[in-house]
N, C-alpha and C positions, 0 to 999 in steps of 0.2 A: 402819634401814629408813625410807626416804622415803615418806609419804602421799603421794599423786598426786591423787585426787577422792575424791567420797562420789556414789554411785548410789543414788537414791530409789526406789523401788516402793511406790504405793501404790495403793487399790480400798477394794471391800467384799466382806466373807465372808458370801454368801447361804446361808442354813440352808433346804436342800432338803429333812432331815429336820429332827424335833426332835433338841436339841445339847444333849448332857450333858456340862459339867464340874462337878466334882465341888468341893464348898467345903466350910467348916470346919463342926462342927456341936456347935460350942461354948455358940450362942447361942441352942437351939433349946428353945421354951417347950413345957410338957405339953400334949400333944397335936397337936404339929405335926410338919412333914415328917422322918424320922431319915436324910432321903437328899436334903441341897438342893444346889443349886449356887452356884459360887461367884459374888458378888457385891461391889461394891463396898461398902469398909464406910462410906463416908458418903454415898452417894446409894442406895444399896441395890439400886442395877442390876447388872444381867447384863453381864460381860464376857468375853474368852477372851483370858488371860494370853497375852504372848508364848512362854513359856518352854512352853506344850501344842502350839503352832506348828512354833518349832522344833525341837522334839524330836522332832514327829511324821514332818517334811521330815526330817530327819537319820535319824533310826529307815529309815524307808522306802527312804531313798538306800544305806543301809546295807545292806537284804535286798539290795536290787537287785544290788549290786556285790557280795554275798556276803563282806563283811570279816570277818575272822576271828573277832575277838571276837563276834559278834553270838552264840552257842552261850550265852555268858556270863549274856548280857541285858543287857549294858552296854555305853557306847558303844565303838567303836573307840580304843583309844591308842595305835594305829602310829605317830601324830605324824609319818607321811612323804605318807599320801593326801589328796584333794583333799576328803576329808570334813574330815576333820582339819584342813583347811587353811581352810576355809569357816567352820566351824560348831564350831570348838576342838580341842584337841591332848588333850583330858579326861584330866588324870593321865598323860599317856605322861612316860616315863622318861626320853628325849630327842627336841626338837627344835628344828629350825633353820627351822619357815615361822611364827614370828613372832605377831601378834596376831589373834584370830576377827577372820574379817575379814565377819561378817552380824549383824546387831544385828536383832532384832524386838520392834515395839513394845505393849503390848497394845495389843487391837481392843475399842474401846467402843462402841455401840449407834450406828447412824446416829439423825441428825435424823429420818428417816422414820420409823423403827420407834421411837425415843422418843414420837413424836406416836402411831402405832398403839397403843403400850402404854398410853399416858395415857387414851385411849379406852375401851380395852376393862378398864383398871382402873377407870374412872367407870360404863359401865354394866353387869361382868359382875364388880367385886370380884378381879378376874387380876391380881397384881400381877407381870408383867414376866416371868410363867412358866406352866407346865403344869405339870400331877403326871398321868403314865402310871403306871395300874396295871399290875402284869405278874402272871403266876399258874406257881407251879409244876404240872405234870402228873405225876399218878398213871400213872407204865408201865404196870400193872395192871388197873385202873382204867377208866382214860381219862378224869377226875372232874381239877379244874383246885382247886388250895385256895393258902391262904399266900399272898395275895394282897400285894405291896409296890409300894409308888407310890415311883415316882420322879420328880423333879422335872426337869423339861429347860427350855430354851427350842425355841419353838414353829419350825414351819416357816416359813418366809417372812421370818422375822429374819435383818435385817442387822445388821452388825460392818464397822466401817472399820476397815480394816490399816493396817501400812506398817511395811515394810522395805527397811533402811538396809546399801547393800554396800560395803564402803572398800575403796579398789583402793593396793594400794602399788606403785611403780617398777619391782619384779620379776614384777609379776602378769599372768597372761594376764586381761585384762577380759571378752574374749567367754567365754573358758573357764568363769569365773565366775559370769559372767550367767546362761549356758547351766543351769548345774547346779541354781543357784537356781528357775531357771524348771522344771528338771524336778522339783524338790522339789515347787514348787505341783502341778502334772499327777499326780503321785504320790498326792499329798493328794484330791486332787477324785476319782480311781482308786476312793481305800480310803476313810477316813474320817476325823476327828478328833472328838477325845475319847472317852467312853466307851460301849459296851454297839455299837459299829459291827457285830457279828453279828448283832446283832438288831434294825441297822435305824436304828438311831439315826448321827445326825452326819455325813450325806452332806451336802458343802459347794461351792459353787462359786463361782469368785473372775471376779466383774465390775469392769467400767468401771475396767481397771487401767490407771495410767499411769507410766509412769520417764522421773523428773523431768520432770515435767510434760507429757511428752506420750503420746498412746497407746499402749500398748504389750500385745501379743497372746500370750496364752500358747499 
């Protein structure tokens, strides 16, 4: 298979709600959050890994198109559709379209919302997050107890993206482009990352450009 180009997509992931993803909680001292999100381990900031991205565009292109495996909860392995073809062949048994042809990269905190954080960690003690309490309900009752904080980042947080589409010699490029771009639409739709029923992770993708110049979803 001939490589032919690499197509850039890149913006920012504007957090319209707070955005939970979920990190390790290995490192977590007596009496702190038992629900944090993932951060970097040596600057200690907020990120959202590639691999919650594409899997959430992949998942979603997946209802849409109703691929069979989806019943499963795993990805598609027809290793013959255009998911498959885009976003990996996952375990299929056999196939002939070659290498994922979308790479995404994690999205690390913009300069602005770095400067915002640095702020509101100087004078309110926020380091780079929120803890939402949530409360179970008494059916019975009607009486709210069990109260657990969850840790998100806030609304208004941005995340710069970018996503890398390698087109090889056999490939339809608009076809490609096309599906990419309805993955983000999908995403902005429903939500990414966790607790989306309840409000959390609505996201919307600005100031995006491929390869360098504007470009509109």
């Amino acid at each position: 298979m001939e490589l032919t180009k690499y197509m850039v997509i890149k913006g920012i992931i504007l957090c319209e709600t707070g955005l939970r993803i979920g990190g390790s909680k290995d490192d977590i001292e007596i009496g702190g959050n038992d629900n944090p999100i993932i951060r970097h381990p040596l600057t200690g900031l907020p990120y959202v890994p590639g691999s919650s991205l594409k899997g959430k565009m992949r998942a979603l292109l997946e209802l849409k198109y109703s691929l069979k495996t989806q019943r499963s909860g795993d990805p598609c392995t027809c290793g013959n559709c255009l998911v498959c073809k885009v976003f990996g062949t996952h375990k299929a048994a056999e196939s002939r379209l070659g290498p994922t042809r979308i790479i995404v990269r994690d999205a690390f905190l913009s300069p602005k919302s770095v400067n915002e954080f640095k702020a509101a960690n100087q004078d309110k003690g926020i380091f780079y997050s929120e803890v939402k309490y949530e409360n179970m309900v008494d059916r019975n009752t009607g009486k709210a107890g069990h109260p657990r904080p969850n840790e998100r980042v806030p609304a208004g947080t941005e995340f710069a993206f970018e996503i890398v589409l390698r087109i090889f010699k056999e490939d339809n490029e608009k076809d490609m482009l096309d599906f990419v771009k309805e993955g983000l639409q999908l995403v902005e739709k429903d939500y990414l990352g966790a607790c989306g029923s309840r409000g959390y992770g609505k996201v919307r993708f600005i100031n995006i450009t491929l390869d360098n110049e504007p470009f509109d979803l």
